[in-house]
N, C-alpha and C positions, 0 to 999 in steps of 0.2 A: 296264329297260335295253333299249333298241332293237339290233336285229343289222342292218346295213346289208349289202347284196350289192355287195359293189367294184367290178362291172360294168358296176353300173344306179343304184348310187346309190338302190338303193331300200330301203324298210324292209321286212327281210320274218319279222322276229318282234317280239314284246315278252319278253322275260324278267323275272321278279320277280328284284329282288338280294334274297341274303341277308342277312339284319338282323342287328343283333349279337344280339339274345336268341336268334334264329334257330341262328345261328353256336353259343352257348353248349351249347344243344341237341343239336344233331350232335356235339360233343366229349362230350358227357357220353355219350350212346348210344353211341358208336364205342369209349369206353373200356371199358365194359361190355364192347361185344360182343370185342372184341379178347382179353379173359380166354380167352373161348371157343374162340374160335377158334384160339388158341395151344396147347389143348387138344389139337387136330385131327393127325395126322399129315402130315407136308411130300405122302405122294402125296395125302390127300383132299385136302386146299390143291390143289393140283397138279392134283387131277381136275376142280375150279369152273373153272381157268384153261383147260387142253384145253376145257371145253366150251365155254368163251366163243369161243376160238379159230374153234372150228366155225360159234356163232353170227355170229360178223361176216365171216368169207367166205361164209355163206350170204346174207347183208343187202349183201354188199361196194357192190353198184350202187346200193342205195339213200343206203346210207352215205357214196360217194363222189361223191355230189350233193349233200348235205348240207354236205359238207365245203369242195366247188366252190362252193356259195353262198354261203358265210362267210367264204369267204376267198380266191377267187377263185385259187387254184391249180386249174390246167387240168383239167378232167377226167380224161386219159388218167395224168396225173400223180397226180392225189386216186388212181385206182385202183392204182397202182404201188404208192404210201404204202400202202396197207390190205395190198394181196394180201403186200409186202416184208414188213411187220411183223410177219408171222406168224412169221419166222425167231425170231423172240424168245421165242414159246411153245415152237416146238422145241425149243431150246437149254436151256430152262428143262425142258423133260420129258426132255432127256437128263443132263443135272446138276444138278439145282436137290435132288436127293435125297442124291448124295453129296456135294456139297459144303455141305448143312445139316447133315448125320450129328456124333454126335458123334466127336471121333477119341483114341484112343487111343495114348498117345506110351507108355507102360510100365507092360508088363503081368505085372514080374516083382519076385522082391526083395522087399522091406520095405514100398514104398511106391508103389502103383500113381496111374499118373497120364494124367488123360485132359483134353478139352476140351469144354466144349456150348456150344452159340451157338443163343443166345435174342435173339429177337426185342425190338427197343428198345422197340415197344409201339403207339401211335398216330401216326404222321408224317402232314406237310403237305407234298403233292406240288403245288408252283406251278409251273404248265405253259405252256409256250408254245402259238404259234397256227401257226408255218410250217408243222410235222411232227407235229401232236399223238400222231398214231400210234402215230413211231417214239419218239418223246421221250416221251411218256405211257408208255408201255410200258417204256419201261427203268428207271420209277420203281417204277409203281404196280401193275404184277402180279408184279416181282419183290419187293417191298414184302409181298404179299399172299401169297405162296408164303411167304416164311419167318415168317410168325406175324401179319404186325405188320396194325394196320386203319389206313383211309387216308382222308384229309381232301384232296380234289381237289378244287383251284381252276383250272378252266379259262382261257387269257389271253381277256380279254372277245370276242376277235376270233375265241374258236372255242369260245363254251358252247355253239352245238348238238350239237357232236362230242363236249363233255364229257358231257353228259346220258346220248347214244347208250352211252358208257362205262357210266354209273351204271345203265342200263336192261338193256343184256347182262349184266354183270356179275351182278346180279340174279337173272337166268333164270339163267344157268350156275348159281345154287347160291351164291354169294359174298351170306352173310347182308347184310342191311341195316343192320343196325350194325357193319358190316367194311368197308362204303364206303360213305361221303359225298359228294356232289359241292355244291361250294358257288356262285354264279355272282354276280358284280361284278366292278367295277376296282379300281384304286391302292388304295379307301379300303376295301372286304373283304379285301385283300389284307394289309394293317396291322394289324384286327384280330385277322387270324391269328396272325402277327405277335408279338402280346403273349398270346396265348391259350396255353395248357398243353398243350405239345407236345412229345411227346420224337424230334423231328427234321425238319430241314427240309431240303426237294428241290426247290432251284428250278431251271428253265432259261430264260433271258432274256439280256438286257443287261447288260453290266460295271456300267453306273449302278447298277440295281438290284440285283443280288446284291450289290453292295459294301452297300447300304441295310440288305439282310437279315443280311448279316455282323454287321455293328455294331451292329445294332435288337435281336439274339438272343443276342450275345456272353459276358453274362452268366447264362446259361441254363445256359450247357454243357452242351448236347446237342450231337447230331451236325447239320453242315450241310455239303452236298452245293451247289456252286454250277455249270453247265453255263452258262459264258457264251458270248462274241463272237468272233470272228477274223477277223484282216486276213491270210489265207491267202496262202501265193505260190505260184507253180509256177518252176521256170527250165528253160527249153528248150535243153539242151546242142547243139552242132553237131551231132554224131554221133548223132542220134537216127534211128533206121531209118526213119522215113513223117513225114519235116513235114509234109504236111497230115494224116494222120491222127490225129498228137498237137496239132494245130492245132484239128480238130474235138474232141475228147476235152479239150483246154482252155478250149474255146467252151462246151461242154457244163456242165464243172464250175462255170461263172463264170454261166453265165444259166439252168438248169436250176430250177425254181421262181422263177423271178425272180430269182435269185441272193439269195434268202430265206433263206438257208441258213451257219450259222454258222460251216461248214465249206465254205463254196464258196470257188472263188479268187474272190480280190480283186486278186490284184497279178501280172504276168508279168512273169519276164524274159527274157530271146531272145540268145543267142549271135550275135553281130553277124555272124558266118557267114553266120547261115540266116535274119537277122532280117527282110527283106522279100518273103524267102518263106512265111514263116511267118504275117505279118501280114497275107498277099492270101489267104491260105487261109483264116483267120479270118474276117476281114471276109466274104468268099463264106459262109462257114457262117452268120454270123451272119447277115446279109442273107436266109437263104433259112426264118429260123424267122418261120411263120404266128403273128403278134397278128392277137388278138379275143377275139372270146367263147369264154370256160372251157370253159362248158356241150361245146363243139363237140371231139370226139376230134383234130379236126386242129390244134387252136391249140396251143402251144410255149409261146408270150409270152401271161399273162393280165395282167390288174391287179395294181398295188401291193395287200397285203391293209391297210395303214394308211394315207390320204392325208397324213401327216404325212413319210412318206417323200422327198416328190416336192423340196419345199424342200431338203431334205439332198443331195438326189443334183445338183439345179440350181447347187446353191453349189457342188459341187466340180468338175464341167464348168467354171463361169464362174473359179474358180480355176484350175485345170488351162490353159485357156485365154488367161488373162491373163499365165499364166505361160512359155505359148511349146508347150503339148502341141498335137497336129494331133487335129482330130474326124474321123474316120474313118466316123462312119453315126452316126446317130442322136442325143442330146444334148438331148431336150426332153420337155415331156409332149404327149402326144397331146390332140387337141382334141375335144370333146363328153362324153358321159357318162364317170364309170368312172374309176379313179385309173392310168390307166395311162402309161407311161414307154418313151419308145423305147429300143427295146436299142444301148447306147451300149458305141463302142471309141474308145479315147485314145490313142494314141500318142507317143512322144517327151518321156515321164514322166519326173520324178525325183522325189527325196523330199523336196524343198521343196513338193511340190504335194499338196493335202489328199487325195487320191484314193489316192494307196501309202501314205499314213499311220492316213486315219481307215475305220471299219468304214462300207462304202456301205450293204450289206443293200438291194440293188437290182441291176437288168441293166444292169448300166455293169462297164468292166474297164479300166485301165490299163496298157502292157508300157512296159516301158524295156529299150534294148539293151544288153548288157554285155560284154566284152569277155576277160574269164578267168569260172574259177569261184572263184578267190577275192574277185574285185569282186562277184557274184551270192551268194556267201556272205554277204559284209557285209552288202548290202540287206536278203536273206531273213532277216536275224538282227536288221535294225532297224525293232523294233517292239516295241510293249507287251504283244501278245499271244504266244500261247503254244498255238496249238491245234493245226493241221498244216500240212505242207510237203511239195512234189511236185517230185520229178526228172524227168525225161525223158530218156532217155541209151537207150542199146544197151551203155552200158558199167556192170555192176551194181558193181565195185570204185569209179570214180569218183563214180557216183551217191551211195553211200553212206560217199562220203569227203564229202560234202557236206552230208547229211541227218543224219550222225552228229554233225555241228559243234551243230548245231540246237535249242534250248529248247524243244520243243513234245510235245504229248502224242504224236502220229500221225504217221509219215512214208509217203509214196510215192513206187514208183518203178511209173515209168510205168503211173500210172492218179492219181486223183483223188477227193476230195468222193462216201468211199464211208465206211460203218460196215460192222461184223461182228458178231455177239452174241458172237463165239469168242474177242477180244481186248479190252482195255480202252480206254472211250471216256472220257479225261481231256484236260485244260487244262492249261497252265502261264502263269506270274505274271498278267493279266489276262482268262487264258481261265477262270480258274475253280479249282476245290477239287474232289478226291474223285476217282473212280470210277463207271463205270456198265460193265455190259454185262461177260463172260468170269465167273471164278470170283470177282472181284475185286469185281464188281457185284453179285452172289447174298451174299456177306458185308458189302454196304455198307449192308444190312439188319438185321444181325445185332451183339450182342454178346458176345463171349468171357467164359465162366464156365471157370475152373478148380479142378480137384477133385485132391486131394490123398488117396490113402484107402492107410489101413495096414490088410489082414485081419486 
């Protein structure tokens, strides 16, 4: 398998995929070793992770060159992603012990009764490429703290950053038959798929987690799906700094390329403040540095898939055919590299594929609205279910708005942020499950109940 650098369009690994007798192999090792290791107490588990932890901020510069070559997120970015994800080990060494504990519901009377939560056993953590970091991490070392051993399939557009996993991991103390990393496309990914697993962790696309749903459905194990979102934000009149919630939405919508399943996708703007708010944007957007990743100062790198560029083209040329104003940007760039100008639309509705379908690109569309029960409706019409962001000075109105809302995550006044302290879930097209808080430390786990008479 060839690794491409999205920059330069150049090749600059070969990987062996794993074969299916390959693949058979690591299941059979991992299940072994998982006996073992389930054996271990949650702090020695816990003590492999802290070390790992250490090992990739000490590597972090190397690491996030690595990470910049394969996927052409920015430099300064690739290191934000490493040095942020460490919040995830903390969290994990400040509760990942009591909330594995078992617990004691009554401990008196006839019949004492308590709880243990064991480990499901071996899972299959199918990873994305935008965040592998943050997204790898809120599978496969809280996976690894409560018992279980782990079969990681990197997305093919980021196995050098999978390896880097398989290789620390290692050092820290995380036996080798406790993690596997496996490296292919689509067609590794299938094997898995049918292979003998007791749980699957994917994060990607609606297409494909709906794939995994129904390919495993009969398994009945657990599956965990972290899919897409067509995010909104709506810019109330009353908001204290229009341009600097102007910048802070620019941010949210093009920050990785707007690569990001929780970036906004869609604005709406209080026709108050809507052409004020739109010249502030544009200004921001106009002043983020494309080019090369490699460079601390670029903002805007490449697409990390050229299959992107089509996607984002069709719905400018619809948006456009439909009456939206192009405001910057709106095309690919010319010469090497899959790169996409940071594009803003204006004068949007929801007949235009742009507020509907998921970009996963630096393109943003606002439509101006007029109450916040019109900005309700829109923000409510979509298939997805992941978050939604106010902007107000007013937190009562805000969250007369946000509360209306099917979605896992809400904001007010801020954006296209995660926390390890709360749970990062989906709703009806965003996904299945839990990740990340207490929620995500048991989404590893299953409930043993014990019934015992002295």
């Amino acid at each position: 398998m060839q690794i491409k650098n999205p920059a330069t369009e150049e090749i600059i690994a070969d990987l062996e995929e794993t074969s299916a007798t390959e693949l058979n192999v690591k299941l059979e090792y991992l299940r072994e070793g998982q006996i073992e290791w389930s054996k271990k107490s949650v702090d020695e588990r816990l003590s492999c992770i802290i070390q790992f932890g250490v090992l990739i901020q000490e590597n972090v510069d190397k690491l996030a060159k690595i990470l910049t070559s394969e996927t052409g997120k920015p430099l300064q970015q690739s290191l934000n992603e490493i040095k942020g994800a460490q919040n995830r080990i903390d969290h994990l060494k400040q509760n990942a012990t009591k909330w594995l504990a078992p617990e004691i519901l009554v401990n008196s009377g006839n019949t004492h009764e308590k709880i243990v939560y064991e480990p499901l056993g071996v899972i299959a953590n199918i990873s994305a490429w935008n965040f592998p970091y943050n997204v790898g991490y809120n599978v496969f070392l809280y996976a690894l703290v409560a018992g279980n051993s782990v079969l990681y399939k990197p997305s093919e557009y980021a196995s050098l950053t999978g390896k880097q996993f398989e290789k620390y991991l290692w050092q820290a103390g995380i036996p080798k038959n406790v993690f596997q990393c496996v490296i292919g496309g689509g067609e590794v990914g299938q094997r898995i798929l049918e292979a003998d697993v007791d749980g699957y962790f994917f994060t990607g696309s609606h297409t494909t987690g709906l794939h995994i749903a129904k390919s495993v459905a009969h398994k009945l194990v657990p599956v965990q799906l972290e899919l897409g979102g067509k995010d909104p934000l709506y810019v109330m009149e009353d908001v204290k700094d229009v341009k600097q919630a102007a910048i802070n939405a620019a941010e949210g919508a093009f920050y990785n390329n707007g690569q990001s399943c929780c970036a906004v996708e869609r604005i709406y703007v209080s026709e108050k403040i809507y052409d004020e708010f739109v010249d502030a944007l544009v200004q921001e957007v106009n002043s983020y540095k494309i080019g090369n990743p490699a460079s601390l100062e670029t903002f805007i790198g490449p697409l990390t898939r050229p299959q992107q560029i089509e996607i984002l083209k069709a719905q400018v040329d619809d948006a456009l055919k439909q009456g939206a104003n192009l405001l910057t940007g709106g095309k690919k760039l010319e010469g090497k590299g899959y790169y996409f100008e940071p594009t803003v639309l204006t004068h949007c509705n929801h007949e235009m594929k742009i507020m509907k379908d998921e970009s996963f690109g630096p393109i943003i569309g606002i439509q101006k609205v007029s109450s916040d029960e019109e900005a309700s409706e829109l923000m409510a019409d979509t298939e997805y279910g992941l978050t939604a962001a106010v902007f107000s000075s007013n937190e009562e109105r805000a969250m007369e708005v946000l509360n209306k809302l099917n979605v896992g995550t809400v904001y007010w006044n801020c954006c296209d942020r995660v926390s390890p302290n709360v749970p990062w879930s989906g709703r009806n097209n965003s996904g299945l499950g839990a990740t990340l808080s207490a929620q995500g430390i048991r989404a590893f786990v299953q409930p043993k109940s014990y019934h015992s008479r002295p």
